[in-house]
LUMDREN-242733 format. One record per residue: residue in three letters; x negated, y negated, z negated of N, C-alpha, C, CB in turn. Coordinates in steps of 0.05 Angstrom, whole numbers, plus 5000, padded with zeros to 4 digits. Glycine has a CB too. Example, Ala and Ser with C-alpha at 12.3 -4.5 7.8 and 13.67 -1.06 7.14 Angstrom:
<nodes>
ALA473651144844475450904844473650664844477450894819 SER474350454858472750214857474249994843471850124886 
</nodes>
This chain:
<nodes>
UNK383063153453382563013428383562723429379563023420 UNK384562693408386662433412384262163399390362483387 UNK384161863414381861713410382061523391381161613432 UNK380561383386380961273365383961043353378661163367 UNK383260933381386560783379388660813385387060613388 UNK389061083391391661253385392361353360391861463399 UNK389761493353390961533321390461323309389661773302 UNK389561043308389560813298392960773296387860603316 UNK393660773325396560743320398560853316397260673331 UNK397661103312400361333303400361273269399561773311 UNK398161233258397561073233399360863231394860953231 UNK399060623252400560343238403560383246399360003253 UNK404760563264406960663261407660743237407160843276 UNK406860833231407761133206407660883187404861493196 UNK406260763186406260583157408160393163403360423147 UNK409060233188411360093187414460233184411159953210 UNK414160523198416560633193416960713166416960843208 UNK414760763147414860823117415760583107412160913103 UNK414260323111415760143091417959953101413759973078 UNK419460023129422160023136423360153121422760093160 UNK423660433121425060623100425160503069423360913099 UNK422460483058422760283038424360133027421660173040 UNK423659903046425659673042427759733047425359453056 UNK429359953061432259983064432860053036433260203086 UNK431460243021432060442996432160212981429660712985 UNK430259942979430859872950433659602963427259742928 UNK433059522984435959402986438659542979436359353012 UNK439159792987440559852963441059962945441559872964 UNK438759842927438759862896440059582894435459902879 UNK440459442910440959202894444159152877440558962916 UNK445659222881447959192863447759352837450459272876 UNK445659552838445059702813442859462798443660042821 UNK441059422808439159272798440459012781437359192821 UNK442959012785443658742777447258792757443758512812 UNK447259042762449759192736451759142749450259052702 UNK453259142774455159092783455559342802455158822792 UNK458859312791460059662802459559622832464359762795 UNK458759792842458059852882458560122893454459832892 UNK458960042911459260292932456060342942461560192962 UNK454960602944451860592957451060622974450460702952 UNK449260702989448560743018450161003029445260773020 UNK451761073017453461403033455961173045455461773000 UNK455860943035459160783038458160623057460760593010 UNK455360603071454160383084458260293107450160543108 UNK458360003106461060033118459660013157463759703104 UNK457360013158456559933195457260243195452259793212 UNK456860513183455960793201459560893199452861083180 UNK461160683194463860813200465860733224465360773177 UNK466560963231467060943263470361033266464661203283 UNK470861133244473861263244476161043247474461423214 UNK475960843228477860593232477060303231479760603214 UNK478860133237478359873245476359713215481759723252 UNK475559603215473059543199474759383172470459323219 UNK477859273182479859113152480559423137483958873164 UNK480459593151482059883140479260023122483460153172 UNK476859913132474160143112474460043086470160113120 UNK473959663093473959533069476659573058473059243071 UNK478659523061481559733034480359963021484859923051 UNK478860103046477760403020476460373000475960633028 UNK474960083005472059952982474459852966468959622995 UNK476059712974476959482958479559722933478859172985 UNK479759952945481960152935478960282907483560452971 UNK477560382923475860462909474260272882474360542928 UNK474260092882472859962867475159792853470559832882 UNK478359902846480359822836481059672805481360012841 UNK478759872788478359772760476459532755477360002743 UNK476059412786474259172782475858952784472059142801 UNK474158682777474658462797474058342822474358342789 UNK471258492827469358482847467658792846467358212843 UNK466258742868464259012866462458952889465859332871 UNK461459082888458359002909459159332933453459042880 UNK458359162957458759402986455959322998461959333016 UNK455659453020452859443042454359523072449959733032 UNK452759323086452759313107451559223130453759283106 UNK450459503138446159493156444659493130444659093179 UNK445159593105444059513081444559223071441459553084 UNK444659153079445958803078448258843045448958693119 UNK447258723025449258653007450758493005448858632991 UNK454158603007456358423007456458382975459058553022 UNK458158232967460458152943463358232956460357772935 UNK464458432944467958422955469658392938469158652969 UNK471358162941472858002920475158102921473057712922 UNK477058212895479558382891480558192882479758632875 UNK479957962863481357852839482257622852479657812812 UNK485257562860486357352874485757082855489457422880 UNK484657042835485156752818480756702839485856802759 UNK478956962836476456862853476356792874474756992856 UNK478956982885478456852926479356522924481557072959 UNK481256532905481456222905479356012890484056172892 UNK477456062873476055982866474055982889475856082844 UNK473356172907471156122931472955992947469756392947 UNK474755992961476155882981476455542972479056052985 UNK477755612954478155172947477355072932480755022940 UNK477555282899476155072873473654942875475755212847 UNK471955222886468755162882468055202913466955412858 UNK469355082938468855142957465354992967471355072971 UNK464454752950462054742959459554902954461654562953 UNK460055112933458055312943459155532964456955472917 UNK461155552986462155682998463055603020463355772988 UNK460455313037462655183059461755413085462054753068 UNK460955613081459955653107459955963111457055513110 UNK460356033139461956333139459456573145464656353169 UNK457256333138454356533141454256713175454456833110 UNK455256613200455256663221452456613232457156553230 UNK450856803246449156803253449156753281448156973243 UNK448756533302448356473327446556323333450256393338 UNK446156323358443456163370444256073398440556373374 UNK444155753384446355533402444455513430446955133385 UNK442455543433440255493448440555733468437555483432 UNK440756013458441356213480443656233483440556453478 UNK446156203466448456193470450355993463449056353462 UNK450255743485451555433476454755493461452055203510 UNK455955693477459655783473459555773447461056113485 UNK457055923434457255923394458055713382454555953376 UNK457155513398456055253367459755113371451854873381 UNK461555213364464355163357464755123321466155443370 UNK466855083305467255013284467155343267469954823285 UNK468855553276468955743268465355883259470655853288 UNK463555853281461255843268459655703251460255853280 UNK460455403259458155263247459155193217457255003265 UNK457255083194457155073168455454723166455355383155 UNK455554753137454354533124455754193142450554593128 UNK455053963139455753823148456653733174454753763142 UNK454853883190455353903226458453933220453554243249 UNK458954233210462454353209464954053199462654673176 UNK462854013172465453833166465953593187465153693137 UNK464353463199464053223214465153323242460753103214 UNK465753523259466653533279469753633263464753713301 UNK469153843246473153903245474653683240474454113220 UNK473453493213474553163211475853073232472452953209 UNK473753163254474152983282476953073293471553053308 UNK477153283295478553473315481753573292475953803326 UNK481453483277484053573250486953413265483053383208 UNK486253143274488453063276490453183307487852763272 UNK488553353320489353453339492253563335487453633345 UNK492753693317493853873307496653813287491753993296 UNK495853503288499253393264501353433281499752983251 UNK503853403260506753413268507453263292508353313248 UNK506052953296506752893315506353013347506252703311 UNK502853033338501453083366503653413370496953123362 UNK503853593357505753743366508153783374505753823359 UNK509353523369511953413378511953333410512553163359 UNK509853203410508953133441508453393456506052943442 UNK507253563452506653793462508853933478505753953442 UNK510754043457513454183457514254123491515854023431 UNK514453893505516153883529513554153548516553463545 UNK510654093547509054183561509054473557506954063558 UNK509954623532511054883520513654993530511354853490 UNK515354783541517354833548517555043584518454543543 UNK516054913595515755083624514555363618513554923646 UNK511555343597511455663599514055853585508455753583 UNK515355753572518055883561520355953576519055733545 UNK520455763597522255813626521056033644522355513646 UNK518555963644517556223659516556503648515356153673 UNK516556403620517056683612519656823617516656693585 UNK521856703610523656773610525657033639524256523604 UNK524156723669523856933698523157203690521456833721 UNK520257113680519157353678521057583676517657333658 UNK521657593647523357683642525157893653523957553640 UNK526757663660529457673675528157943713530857173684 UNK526557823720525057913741524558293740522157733739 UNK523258263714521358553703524658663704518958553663 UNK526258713683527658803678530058903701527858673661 UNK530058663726530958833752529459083751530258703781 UNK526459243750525059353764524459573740522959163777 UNK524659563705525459713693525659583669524159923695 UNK526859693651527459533627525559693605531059533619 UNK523459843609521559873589518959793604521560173577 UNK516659643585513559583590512559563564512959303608 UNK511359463569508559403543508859093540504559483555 UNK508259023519509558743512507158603504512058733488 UNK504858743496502958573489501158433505501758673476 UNK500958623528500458403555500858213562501058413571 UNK503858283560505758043574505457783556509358123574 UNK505657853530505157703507502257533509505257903482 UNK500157663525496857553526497657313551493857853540 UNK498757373571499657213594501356933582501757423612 UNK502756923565504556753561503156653547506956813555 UNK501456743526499456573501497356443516497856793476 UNK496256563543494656383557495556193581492756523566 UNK497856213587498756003595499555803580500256063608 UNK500355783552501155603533498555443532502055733505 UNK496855633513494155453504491955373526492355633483 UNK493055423550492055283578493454973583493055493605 UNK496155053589497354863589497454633566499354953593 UNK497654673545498054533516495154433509499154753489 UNK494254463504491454503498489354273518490754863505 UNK489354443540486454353558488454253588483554713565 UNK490254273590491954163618490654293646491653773620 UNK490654563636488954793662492254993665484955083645 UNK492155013695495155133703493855453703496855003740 UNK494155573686492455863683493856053699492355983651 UNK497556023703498656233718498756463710497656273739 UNK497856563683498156763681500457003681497156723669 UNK502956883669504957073679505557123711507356963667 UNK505756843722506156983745505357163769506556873750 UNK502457013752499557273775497657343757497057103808 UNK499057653743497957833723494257783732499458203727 UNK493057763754491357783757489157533757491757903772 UNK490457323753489557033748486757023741491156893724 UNK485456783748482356863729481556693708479656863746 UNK483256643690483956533661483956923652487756283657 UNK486556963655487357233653485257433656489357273671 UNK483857483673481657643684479257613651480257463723 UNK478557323656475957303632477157393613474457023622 UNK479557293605479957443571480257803571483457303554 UNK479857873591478858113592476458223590479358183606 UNK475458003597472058093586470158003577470558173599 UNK472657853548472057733518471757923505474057563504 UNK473058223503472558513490469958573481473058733510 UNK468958533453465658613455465658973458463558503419 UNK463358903469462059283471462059383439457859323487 UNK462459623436463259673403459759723394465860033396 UNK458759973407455860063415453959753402455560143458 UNK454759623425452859333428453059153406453759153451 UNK455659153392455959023364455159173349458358943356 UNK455759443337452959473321450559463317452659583316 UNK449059493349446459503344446159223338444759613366 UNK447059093341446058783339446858633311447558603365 UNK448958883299448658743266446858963255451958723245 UNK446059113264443359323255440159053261443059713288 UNK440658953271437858793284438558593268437258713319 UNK439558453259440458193249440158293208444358113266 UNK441058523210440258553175437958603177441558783155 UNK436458753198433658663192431558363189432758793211 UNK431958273206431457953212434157843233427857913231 UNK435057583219437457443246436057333262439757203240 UNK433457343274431357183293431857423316427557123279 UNK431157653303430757863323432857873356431358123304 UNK434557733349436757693370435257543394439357513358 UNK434557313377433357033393431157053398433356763381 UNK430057273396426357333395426957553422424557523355 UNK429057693423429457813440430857643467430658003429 UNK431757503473433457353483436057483497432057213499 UNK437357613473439357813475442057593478439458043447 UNK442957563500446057403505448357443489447257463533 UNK450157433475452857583463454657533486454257443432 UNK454157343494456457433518454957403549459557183516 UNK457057473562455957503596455257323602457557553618 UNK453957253629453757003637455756953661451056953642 UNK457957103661460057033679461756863660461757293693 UNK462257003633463056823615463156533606462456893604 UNK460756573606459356313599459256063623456156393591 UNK459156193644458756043669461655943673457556223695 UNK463756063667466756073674467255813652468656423666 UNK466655833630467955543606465955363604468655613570 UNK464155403613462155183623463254973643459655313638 UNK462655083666464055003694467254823693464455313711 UNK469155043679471454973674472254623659472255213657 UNK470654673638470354383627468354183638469654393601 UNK466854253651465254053662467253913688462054213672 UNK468654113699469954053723472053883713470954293739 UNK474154033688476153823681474953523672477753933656 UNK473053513650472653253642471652983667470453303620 UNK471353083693470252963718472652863726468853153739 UNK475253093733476152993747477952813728477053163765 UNK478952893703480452623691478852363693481052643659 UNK475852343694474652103692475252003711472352083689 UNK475252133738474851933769477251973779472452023794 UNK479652093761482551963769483651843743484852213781 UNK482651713734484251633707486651773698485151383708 UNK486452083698488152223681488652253655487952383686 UNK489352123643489552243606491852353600489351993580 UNK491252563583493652743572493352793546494053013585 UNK495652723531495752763509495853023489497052643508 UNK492453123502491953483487489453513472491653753514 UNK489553723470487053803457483653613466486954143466 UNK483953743498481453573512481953363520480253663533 UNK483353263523482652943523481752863489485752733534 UNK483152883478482152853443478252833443483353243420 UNK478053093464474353163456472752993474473153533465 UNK475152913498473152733521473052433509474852713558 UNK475652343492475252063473473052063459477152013451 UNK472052253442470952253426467252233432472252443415 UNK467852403449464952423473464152183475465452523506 UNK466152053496465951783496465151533471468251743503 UNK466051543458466651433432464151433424468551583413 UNK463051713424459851833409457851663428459052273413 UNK458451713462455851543478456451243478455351643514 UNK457951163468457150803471456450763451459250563476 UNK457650833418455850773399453050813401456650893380 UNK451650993417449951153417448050943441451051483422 UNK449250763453447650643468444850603461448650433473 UNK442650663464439350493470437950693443439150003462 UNK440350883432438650963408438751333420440350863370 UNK435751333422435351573445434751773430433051533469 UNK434751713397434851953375437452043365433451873350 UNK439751913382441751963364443352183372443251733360 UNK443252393351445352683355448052683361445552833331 UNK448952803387452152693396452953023381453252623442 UNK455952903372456853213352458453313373458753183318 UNK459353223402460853233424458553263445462852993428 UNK456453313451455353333466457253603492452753363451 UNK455953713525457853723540458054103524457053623579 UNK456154243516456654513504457954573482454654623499 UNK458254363471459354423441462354293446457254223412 UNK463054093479465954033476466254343490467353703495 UNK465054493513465654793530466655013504462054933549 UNK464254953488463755203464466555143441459755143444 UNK468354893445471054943425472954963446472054683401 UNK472954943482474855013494475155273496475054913513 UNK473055453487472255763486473455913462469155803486 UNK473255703441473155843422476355873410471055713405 UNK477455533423480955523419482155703441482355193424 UNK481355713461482855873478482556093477482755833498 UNK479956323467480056583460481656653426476756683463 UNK481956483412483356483387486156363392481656323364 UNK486956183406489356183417490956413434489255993429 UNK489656493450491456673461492156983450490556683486 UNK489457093438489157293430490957363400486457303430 UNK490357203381492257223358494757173354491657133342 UNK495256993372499056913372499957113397500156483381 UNK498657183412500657403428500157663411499757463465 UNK498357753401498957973385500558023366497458023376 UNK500757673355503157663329506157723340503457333313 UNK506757553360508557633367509657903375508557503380 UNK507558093395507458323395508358493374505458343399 UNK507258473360507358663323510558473311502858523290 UNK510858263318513058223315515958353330512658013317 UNK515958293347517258543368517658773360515758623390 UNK515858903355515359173346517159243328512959213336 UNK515859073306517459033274521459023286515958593253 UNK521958743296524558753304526558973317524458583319 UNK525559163340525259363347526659593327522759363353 UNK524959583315525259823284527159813266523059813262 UNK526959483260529159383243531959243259527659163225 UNK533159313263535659163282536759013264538159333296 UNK536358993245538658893225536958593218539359143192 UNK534658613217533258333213532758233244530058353193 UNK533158333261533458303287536458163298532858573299 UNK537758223285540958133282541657893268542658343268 UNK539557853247540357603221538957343245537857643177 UNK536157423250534857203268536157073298532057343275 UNK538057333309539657233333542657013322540857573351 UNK543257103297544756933292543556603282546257073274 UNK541556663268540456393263539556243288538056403245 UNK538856373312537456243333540656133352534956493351 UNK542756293341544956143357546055923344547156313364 UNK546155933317547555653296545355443306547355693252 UNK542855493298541355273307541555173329539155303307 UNK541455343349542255223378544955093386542155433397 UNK548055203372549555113374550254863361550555263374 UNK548854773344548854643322548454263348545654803294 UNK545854373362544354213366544754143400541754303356 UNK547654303410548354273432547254403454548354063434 UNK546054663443543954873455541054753459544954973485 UNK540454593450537954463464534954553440538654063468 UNK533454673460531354783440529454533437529555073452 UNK528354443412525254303414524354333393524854023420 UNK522654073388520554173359523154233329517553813347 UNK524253993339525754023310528154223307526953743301 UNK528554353317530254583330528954893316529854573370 UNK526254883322524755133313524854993280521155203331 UNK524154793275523154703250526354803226522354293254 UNK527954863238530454893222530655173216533154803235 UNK529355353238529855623243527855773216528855713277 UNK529355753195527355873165527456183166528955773129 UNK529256293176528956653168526656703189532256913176 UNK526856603216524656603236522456613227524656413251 UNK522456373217519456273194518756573181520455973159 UNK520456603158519856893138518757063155522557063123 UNK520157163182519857393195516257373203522157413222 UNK516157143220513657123229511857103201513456873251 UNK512557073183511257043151509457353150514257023121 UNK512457483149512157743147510557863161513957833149 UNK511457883186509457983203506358003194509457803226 UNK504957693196502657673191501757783159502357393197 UNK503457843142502258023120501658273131504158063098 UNK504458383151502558663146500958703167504158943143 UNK500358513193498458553210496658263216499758663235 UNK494958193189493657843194491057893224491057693152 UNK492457763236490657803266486657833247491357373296 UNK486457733234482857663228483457903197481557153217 UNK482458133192482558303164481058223148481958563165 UNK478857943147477757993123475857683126476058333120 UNK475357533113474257333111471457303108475357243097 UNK469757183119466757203111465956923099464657283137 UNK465056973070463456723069460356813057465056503049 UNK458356463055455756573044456456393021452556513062 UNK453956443002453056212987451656042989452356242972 UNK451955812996450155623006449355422974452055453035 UNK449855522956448855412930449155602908450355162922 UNK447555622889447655922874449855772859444556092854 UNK451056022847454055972830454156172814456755982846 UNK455756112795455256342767458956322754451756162733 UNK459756642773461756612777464156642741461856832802 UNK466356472748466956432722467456682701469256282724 UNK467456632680468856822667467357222673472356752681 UNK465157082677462857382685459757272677462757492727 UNK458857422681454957412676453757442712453357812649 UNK455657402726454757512744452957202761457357682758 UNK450257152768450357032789450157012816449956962786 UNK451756922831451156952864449156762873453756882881 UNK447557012879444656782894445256662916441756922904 UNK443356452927443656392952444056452976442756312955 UNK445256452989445356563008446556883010443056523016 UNK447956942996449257222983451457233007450757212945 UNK451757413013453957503037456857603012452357853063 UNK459257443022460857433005463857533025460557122991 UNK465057723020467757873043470257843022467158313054 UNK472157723033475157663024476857933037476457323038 UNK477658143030478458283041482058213053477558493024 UNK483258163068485657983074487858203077485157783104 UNK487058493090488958633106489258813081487958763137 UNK487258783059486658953030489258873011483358843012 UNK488258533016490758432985493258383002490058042962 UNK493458433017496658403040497758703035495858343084 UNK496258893026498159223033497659273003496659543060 UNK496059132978496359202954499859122943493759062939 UNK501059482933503259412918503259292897504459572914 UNK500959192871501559002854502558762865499458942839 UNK501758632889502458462901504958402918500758452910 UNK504658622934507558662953508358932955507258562984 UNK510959022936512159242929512759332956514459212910 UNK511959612963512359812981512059693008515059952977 UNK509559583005507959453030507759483064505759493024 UNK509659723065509059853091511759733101508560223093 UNK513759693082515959613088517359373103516559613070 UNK517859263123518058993140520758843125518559073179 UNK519558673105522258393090520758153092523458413050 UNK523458053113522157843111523557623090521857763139 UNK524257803075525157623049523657583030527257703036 UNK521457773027519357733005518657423010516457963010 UNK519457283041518157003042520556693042516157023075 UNK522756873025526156673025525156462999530056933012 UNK526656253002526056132983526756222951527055912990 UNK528256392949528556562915526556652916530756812906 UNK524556812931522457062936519456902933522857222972 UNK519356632944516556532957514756462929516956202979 UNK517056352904514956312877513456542866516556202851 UNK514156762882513357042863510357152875516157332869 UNK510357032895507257152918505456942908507557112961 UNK503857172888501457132877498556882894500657452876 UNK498656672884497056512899493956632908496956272883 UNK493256622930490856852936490457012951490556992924 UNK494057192954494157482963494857372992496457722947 UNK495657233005496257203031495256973043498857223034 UNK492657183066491357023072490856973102489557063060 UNK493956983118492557053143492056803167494457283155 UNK490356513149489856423169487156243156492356283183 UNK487056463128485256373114486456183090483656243132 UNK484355963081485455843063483055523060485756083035 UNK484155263039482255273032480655003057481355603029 UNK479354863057477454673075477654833103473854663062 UNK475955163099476655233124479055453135474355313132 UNK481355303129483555483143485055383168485755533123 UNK485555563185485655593214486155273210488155823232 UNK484955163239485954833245488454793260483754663264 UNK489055033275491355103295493655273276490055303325 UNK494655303264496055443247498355333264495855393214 UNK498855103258501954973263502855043284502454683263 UNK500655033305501155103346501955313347498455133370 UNK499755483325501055753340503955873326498756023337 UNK505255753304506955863289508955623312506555853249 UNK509255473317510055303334511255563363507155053341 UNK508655553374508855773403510155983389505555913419 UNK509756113370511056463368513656353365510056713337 UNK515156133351517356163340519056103368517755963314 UNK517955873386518555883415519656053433517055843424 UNK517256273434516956483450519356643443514256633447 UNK519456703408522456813399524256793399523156843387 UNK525356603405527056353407528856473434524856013412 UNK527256533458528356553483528656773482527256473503 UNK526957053469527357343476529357343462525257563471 UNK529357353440531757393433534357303430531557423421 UNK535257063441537056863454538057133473535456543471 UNK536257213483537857303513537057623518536457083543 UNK535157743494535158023505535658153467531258133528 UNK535258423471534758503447533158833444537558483433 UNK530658823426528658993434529559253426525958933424 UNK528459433429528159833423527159913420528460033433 UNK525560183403523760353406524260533427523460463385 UNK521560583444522260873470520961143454519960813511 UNK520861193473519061513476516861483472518961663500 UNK514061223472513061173484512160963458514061163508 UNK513760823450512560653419511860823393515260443406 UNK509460773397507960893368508360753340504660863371 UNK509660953324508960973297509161113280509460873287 UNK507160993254507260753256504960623280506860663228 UNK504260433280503060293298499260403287504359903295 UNK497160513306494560543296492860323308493560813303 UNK491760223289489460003299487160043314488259893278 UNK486659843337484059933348481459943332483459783368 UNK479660053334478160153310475260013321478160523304 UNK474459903337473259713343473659333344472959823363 UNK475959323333476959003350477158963326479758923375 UNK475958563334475758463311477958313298473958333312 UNK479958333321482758173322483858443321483657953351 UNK486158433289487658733289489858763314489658763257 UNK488358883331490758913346491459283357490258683375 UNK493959373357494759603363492859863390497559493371 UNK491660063379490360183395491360253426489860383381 UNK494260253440496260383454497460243459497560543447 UNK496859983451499259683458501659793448500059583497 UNK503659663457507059623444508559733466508459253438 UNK509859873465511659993487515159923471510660413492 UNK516059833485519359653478520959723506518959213473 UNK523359803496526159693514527259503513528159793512 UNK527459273527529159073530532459123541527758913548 UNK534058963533536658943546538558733547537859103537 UNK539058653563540358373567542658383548541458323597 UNK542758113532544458093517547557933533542857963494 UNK549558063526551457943541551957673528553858123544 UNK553057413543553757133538555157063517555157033557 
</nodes>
């Protein structure tokens, strides 16, 4: 016979699991409750497992076509998903102060690596990117270019090396190696090595930057319930080899430039000025918040160097690919990369790439039909009562820009699967709908590194194709299938290419 405080508690079970169920059922009622077309709990987008998470939302954003918007769920969680390119621009820039913030849920306290720009919102965000914007001008990238120049030479060995030993591999690798030796070198003045010793341990961690797929859902399952539940649990997002590795790393660099008076004109020195800058003002006043304190300078060398390496070697990658397929736009770019070069007495630098415009289109292109990030998150951080509707967005409303959606819509870009990189020529560029191409975002918060990395890809292209020219094998998939877990679109099977030396 079962005692009293067991069936006491098979009772307060049953009643918490009843009005869990509950509350899930009328959460989504909510886009009905409020007259706006939705997808319902059969569309929940967390219980889909078939494709990459920019490819579910196209089925919402395909499906809900006769809208301008429409309401989705996710963990029950109600999104807003925006179709109508004149609103994403109205959230992104017009009316961006009810929209400064990407509603990212972290907990700087169990996980310091978070508290970077890409997470953080409200004033904190604006006052450190302010800080860190000028990183990134024409000049400071002009300066860069010589320090870009060695990983380009050694890519090039590379190269030249592999291709003694066979003239087909996988390119996106090779492509992760060269993107982390750049944004090592460029960036933070760390000799990462990665091309030359595939096994490097720069190289090594961004291998096990990969989230667990399993582990990311349950943890946006726990987070639409309560976002405490993480931090109540003291659940890590990342390892603590991780963490220990860009911790350490920057603690070690900012030491030794101090006690050798090293300065270099990069990314981290920029953060160690500023540091500085923050503790002398800050002298005797023992309340005063440093926006550079030593986790939050670790937590943007983490956050630039896993977004540096990962999205510009993939671009390039998918670029490759594209070239590969197409010989003929593969042919227009080898001629532009030789006028320019011949032009200029062979000599590559900043202003060298800056001339190279079909280059530009191509890599344009590219990123339409594969934008490394599929879909934009913002919240409402002020209710708004969106124009030209009855609709209002409450506070704090979870709000999704679908990116990889309005990039493959043909109202936008006729027969979308198709690789032109003329849709981006100067006759072509007045015609692309302001809105629809979004792949570095838009708007207060759009990528801060844009220029570097369109800088590095055009580089990197610059030399392969100077001196080799790519192929499809036996062995290159397409079209190309997305990994269906990753949050960065990148290819399920990597890139498989033939190289071949181009004769003199």
């Amino acid at each position: 016979m079962l005692s009293a405080v067991t069936v006491n508690l098979i009772y307060f079970l049953s009643a918490l699991i009843g009005y869990l169920v509950y509350r899930y059922k009328k959460r989504y009622n909510y886009w009905r409750d409020l007259g706006v077309p939705y997808i319902g709990a059969s569309g929940d987008i967390i219980f889909e497992t078939t494709k990459n998470k920019a490819q579910v939302l196209q089925d919402r954003y395909n499906a809900l076509s006769r809208h301008p918007y429409g309401g989705i769920f996710q963990a029950s969680k109600p999104y807003l998903l925006l179709r109508d390119p004149e609103i994403v621009r109205t959230v992104l820039i017009k009316d961006f102060s009810h929209f400064t913030d990407r509603g990212m849920v972290f907990h700087e306290e169990l996980d310091p690596l978070t508290a970077h720009i890409f997470n953080l919102g409200g004033q904190r965000w604006k006052n450190i990117r302010t800080k860190l914007v000028p990183t990134f001008s024409s000049g400071k990238l002009k300066t860069m270019f010589p320090l870009m120049e060695q990983c380009i030479h050694n890519l090039n060995g590379y190269l030249d090396a592999k291709l003694a030993r066979s003239d087909e591999f996988e390119v996106r690798e090779l492509m992760l190696k060269f993107a982390t030796d750049v944004i090592g070198t460029c960036a933070f003045g760390f000799n990462c090595n990665a091309i030359a010793d595939g096994e490097s341990e720069f190289r090594a961690i961004g291998r096990k930057l990969a989230p667990n797929s399993l582990k990311f859902r349950f943890r946006q399952v726990l987070r639409s319930i309560h976002p405490d539940i993480i931090r109540w649990l003291g659940w890590k997002g990342f390892n603590r080899e991780v963490e220990d590795f860009f911790m350490g790393v920057t603690r070690e660099t900012i030491r030794y430039r101090e006690q050798n008076q090293d300065k270099r004109n990069d990314f981290m020195q920029l953060m160690i000025n500023l540091q500085h800058e923050e503790r002398n003002a800050a002298q005797g006043d023992n309340d005063a918040e440093l926006l550079f304190a030593d986790h939050i300078v670790a937590a943007h060398v983490f956050v630039f160097f896993v977004a540096g390496f990962e999205t510009t070697a993939t671009t390039l990658a998918n670029c490759l690919y594209e070239l590969a397929l197409n010989p003929e736009v593969a042919e227009k770019l080898q001629a532009e990369i030789q006028r320019v070069l011949d032009s200029r007495g062979g000599k590559l630098d900043y202003d060298a790439l800056k001339e190279m415009r079909y280059m530009e289109c191509a890599l344009e292109e590219t990123l339409r039909k594969y934008p490394p990030v599929g879909f934009l998150d913002r919240v409402c951080t002020k209710a708004y009562e969106l124009p030209n509707s009855s609709l209002l967005i409450k506070e704090n409303l979870n709000v999704v820009i679908p990116v990889y959606s309005l990039h493959y819509d043909p109202q936008y870009y006729p027969e979308p699967q198709r690789f032109d990189p003329d849709r981006f020529n100067e006759e072509n560029r007045s015609k692309i709908v302001p809105g629809t191409y979004l792949p570095f975002g838009d708007g207060p918060r759009i990528c801060i590194g844009m220029r570097f990395a369109i800088m590095e890809a055009k580089a990197a292209l610059t030399v392969i194709l100077k001196n080799y020219t790519v192929h499809p094998t036996s062995k290159t998939q397409i079209p190309l299938v997305l990994e269906k877990n990753a949050f960065i679109l990148r290819p399920e099977k990597g890139i498989h290419l033939k190289f071949q030396k181009r004769a003199k």
